[in-house]
C-alpha positions in Angstrom: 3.4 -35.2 -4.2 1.1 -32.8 -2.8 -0.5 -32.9 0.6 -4.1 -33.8 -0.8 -2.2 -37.1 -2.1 -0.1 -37.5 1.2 -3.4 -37.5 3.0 -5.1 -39.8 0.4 -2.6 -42.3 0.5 -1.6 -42.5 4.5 -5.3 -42.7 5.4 -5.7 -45.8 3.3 -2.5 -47.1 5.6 -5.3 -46.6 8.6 -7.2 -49.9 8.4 -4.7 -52.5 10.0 -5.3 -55.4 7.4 -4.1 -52.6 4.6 -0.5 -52.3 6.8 -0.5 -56.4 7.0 -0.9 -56.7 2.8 1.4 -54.3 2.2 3.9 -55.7 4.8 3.4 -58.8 3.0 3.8 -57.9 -0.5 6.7 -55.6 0.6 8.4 -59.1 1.8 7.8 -60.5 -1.6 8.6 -57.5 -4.0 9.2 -57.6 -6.7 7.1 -61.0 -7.0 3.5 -60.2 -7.4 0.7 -62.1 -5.6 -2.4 -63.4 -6.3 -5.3 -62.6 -3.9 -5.1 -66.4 -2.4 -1.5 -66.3 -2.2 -1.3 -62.8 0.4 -4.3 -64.3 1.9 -2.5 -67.3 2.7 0.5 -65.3 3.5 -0.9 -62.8 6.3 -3.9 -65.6 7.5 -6.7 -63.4 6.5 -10.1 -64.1 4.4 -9.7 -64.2 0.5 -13.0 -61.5 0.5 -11.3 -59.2 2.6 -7.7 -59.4 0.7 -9.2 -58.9 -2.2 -11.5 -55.8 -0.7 -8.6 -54.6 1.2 -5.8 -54.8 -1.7 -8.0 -52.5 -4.2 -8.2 -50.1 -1.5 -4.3 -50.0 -2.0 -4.5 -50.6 -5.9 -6.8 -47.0 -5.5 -3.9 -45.2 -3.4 -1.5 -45.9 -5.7 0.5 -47.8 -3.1 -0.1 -51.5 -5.4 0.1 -52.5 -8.4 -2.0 -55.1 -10.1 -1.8 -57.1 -13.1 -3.5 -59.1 -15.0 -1.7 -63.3 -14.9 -3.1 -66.1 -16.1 -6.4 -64.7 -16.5 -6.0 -63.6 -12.3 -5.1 -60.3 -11.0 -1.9 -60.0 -9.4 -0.4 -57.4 -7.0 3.1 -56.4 -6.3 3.7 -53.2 -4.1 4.4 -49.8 -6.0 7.9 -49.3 -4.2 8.6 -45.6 -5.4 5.5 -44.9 -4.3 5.5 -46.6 -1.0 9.4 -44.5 -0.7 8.5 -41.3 -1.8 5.5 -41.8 0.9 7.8 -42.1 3.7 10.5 -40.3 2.6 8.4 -37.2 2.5 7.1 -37.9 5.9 10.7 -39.0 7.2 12.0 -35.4 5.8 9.4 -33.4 7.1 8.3 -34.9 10.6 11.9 -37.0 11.0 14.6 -37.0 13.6 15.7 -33.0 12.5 11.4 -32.2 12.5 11.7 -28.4 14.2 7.6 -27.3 15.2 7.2 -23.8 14.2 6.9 -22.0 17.3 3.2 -21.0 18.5 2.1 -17.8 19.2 2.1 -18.3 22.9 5.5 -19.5 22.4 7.3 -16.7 21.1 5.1 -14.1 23.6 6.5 -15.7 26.4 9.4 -15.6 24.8 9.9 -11.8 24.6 
């Protein structure tokens, strides 16, 4: 995953009601949901679930498919892992900051 793609996908986690549908389809995976369904499930508008969900669907971070004639969405869980597995390796408990300039003057 390169950084343009880390960027892409954790700014589409910066709108709250994004972080509530994928909380809530992360509590159902694997089952997929319909638009009515997450709606129900987090107590926001059907409009804005289904507004909100492509946004995710776009970043890769959901999956939808086609049921009954009605899209359903499940979350992509490799995706969703390799997201914060990335970010867990390289800004986690061991994160070292390179030292600044300033830093390593005062240092000598």
């Amino acid at each position: 995953m390169d950084t343009r793609e880390i960027a892409r996908r954790l700014g589409s986690l910066s709108i709250e009601e994004r972080v509530q549908i994928l909380n809530c389809l992360l509590d159902f995976s694997p089952q997929s949901l319909k638009v009515v369904e997450i709606a129900s499930a987090t107590q926001l508008g059907a409009p804005a679930v289904h507004l909100q969900v492509e946004a995710l669907v776009g970043a890769e971070l959901v999956t939808s498919r086609s049921v009954d004639g009605e899209k359903s969405y499940a979350v992509n869980a490799k995706m969703v892992r390799d997201l914060f597995e990335y970010m867990y390796h390289q800004f986690g408990p061991g994160f070292q900051p390179e030292p600044s300039h300033a830093d390593t003057e005062a240092a000598h």
